[in-house]
C-alpha positions as CSV (number, residue, x, y, z in Angstrom):
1,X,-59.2,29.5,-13.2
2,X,-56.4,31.7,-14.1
3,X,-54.8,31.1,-10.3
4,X,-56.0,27.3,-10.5
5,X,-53.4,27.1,-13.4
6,X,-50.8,28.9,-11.8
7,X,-50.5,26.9,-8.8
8,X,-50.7,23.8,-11.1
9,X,-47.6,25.3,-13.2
10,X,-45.8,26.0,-9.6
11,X,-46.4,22.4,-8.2
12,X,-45.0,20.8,-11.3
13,X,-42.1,23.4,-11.2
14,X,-41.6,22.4,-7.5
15,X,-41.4,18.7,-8.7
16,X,-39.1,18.9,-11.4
17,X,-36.7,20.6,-9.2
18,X,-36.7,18.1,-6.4
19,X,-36.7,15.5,-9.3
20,X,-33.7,17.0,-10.9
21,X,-32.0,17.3,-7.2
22,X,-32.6,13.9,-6.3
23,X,-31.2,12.9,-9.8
24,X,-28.0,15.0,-9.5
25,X,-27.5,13.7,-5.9
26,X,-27.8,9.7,-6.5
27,X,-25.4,10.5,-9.5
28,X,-22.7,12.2,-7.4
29,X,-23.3,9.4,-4.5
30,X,-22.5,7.0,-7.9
31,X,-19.6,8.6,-9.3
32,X,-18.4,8.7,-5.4
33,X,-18.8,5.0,-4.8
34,X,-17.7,4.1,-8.3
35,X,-14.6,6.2,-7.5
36,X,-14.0,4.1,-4.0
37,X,-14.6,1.1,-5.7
38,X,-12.6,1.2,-8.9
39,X,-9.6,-0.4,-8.9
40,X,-5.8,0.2,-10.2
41,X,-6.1,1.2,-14.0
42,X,-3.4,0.4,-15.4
43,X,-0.9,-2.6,-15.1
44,X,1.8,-2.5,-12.8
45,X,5.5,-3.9,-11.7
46,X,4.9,-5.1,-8.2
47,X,7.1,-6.5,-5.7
48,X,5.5,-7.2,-2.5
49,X,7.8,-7.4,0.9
50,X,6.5,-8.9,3.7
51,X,8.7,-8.7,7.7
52,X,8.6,-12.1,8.8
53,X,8.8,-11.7,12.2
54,X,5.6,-9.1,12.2
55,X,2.5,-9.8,14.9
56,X,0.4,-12.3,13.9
57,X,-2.4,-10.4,13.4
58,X,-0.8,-9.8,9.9
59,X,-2.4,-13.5,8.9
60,X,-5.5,-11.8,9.3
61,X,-4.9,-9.8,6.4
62,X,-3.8,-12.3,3.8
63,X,-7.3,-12.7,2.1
64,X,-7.2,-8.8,1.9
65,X,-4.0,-8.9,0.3
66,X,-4.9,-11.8,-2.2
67,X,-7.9,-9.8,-2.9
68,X,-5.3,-6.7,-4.1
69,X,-3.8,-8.8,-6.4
70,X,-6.5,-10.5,-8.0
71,X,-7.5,-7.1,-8.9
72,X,-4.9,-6.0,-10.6
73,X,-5.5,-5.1,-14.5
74,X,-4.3,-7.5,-16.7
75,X,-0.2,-7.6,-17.8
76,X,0.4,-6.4,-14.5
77,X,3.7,-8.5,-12.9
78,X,3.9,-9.6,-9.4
79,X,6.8,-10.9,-7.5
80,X,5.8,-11.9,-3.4
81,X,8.6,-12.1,-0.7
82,X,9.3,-12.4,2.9
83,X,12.0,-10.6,4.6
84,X,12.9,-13.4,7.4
85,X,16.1,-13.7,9.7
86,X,18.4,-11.4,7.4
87,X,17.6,-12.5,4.1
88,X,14.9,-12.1,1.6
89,X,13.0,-15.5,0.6
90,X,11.2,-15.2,-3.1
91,X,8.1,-17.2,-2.7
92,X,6.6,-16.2,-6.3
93,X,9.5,-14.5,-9.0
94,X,7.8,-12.1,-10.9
95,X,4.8,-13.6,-12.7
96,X,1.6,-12.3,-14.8
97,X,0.1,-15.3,-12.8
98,X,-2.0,-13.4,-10.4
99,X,-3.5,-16.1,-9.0
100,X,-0.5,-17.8,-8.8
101,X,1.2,-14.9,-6.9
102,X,-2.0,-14.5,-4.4
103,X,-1.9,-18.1,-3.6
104,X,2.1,-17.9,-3.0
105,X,1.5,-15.6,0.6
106,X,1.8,-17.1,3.6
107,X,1.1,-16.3,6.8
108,X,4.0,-14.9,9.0
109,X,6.1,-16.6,10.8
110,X,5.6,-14.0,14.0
111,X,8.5,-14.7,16.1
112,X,11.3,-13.2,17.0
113,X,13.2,-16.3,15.5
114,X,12.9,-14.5,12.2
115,X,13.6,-11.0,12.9
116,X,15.0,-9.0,9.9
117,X,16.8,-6.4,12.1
118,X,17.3,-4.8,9.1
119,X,14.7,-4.4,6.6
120,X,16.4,-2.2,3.9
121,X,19.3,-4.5,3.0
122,X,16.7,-7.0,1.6
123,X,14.2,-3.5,-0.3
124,X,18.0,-3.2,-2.0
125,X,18.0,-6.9,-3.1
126,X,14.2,-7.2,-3.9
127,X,15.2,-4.1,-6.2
128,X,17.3,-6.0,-8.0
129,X,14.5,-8.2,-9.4
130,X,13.0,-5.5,-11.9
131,X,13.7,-5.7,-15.2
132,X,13.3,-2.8,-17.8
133,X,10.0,-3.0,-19.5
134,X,6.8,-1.3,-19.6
135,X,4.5,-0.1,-16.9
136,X,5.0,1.2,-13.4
137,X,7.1,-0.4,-11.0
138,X,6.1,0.0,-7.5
139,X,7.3,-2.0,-4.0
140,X,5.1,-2.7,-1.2
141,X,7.0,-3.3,2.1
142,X,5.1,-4.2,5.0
143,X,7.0,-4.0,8.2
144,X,7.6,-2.1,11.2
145,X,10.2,0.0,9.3
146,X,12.8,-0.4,12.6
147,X,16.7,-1.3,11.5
148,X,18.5,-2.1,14.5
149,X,21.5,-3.8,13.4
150,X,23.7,-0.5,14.3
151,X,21.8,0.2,17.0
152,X,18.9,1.8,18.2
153,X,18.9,6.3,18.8
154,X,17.5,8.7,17.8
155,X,20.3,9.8,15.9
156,X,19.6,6.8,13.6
157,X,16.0,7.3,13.2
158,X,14.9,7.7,9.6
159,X,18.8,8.2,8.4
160,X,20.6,4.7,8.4
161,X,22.9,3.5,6.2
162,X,20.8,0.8,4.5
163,X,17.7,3.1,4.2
164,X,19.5,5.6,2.4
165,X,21.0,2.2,-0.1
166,X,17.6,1.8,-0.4
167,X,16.5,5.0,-1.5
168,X,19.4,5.8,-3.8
169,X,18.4,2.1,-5.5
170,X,14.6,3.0,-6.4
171,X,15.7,5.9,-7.9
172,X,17.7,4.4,-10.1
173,X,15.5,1.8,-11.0
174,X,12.6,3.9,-11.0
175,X,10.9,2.3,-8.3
176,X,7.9,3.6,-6.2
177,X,8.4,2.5,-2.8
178,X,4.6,2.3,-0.5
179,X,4.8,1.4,2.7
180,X,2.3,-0.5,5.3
181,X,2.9,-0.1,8.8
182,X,3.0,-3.2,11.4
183,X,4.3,-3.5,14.5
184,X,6.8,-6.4,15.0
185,X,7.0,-9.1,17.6
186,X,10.0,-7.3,19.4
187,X,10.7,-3.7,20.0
188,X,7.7,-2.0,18.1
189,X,5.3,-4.1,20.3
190,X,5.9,-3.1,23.4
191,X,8.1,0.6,22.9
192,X,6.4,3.8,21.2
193,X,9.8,4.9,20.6
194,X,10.5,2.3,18.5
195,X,7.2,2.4,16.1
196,X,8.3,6.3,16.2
197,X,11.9,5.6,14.3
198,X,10.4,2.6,12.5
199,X,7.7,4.5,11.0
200,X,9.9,7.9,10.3
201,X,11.8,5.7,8.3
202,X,9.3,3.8,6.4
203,X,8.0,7.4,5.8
204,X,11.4,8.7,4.4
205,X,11.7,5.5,2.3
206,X,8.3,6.6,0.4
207,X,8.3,9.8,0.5
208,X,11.6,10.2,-1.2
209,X,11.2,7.5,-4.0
210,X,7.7,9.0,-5.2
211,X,5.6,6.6,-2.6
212,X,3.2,7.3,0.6
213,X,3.8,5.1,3.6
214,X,-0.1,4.3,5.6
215,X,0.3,4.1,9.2
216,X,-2.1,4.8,11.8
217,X,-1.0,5.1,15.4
218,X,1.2,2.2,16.7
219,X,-0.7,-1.0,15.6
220,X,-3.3,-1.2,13.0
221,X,-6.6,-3.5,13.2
222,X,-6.8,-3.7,8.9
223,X,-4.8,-2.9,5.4
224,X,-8.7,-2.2,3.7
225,X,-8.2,1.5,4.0
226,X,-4.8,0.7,3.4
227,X,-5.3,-0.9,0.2
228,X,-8.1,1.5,-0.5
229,X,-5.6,4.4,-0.5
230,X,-2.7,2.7,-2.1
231,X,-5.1,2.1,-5.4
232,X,-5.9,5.7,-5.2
233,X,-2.3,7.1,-4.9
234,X,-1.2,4.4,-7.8
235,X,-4.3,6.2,-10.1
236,X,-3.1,9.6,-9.2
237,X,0.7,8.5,-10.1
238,X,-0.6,7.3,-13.5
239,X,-2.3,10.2,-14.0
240,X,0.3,12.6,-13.2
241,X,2.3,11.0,-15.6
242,X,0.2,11.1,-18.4
């Protein structure tokens, strides 16, 4: 009798256990999705850039990019742009409207009839559109990160003129700069070179205005993870500065 009890008491034991294991695994695989899935907490200052003259796989990506928006927390601001033959057209001024700003993309124009040549000059203008107010400002540019309106060496890669403007102006301002790495229609299509100095440079811009640039070889096939980890980095940033 007195064994007949025992091995009772031991194969309830053995069952609470695997109970209690089960229950501590499906809440960490919780907590891990709800972690993935959460999105930025707290509202942000955000000026998106888009190259104009990017592969037109980028159009792909619009609903994915809407999608980031719509998310935002509420009082966040949201000013979309396109950086197209040497200038930067506003399509949506800053706005709490998020819908309004995720319905302003387009898709790009994807020729070399709008190359920028020069990305940074128009970061430095876009920069200009922050205001002084609350909340974090960040600035996504999505580009190839290549400036080859003084050339194109290696001497220049990552250290031009403009990019250095451009860095010295988020600073001031206070701006996070994140970067998203496409190739263009021109010289980061067809030369690994040039993706090389493009993204170095997109990398600089990020790295030394409190950012992170995402890129992933020398094309991409989707911003999710992209968007994935710039939520993450933007909850980290808020956290580190509270």
């Amino acid at each position: 009798m007195l064994y007949k009890n025992f091995v009772s008491f031991l194969v309830l034991a053995v069952m609470a256990l695997a109970t209690t294991v089960t229950g501590f695994a499906t809440t960490n695989k919780t907590t891990a999705s709800d972690k993935e899935q959460r999105g930025v907490v707290t509202p942000v200052n955000l000026a998106i850039l888009i190259q104009d003259d990017l592969v037109s796989q980028v159009g792909n990506e619009l609903g994915e990019t809407r999608d980031f928006i719509r998310s935002l927390p509420p009082g966040s601001r949201v000013m979309v742009g396109y950086i197209t033959t040497g200038t930067l057209q506003v399509r949506q001024p800053f706005t709490t409207d998020l819908d309004k700003a995720a319905r302003s993309l387009r898709t790009v124009m994807g020729t070399t009839n709008a190359s920028a040549f020069n990305p940074y000059v128009e970061v430095v203008e876009a920069l200009r559109q922050f205001q002084t107010g609350n909340g974090k400002n960040v600035l996504l540019l999505i580009s190839d990160g290549l400036d080859t309106s003084r050339g194109f060496d290696s001497s220049a890669a990552g250290n031009t003129l403009d990019l250095h403007r451009a860095i010295d102006n988020a600073r001031k301002r206070d701006v996070a700069v994140y970067t998203f790495f496409a190739p263009s229609v021109g010289l980061t299509s067809r030369s690994h070179l040039a993706v090389s100095y493009g993204q170095s440079s997109l990398n600089r811009l990020a790295h030394d205005t409190g950012g992170k640039a995402f890129f992933q070889g020398s094309s991409f096939v989707s911003f999710t993870p992209y968007f994935r980890r710039l939520r993450e980095a933007l909850n980290e940033q808020y956290a580190r500065a509270y």
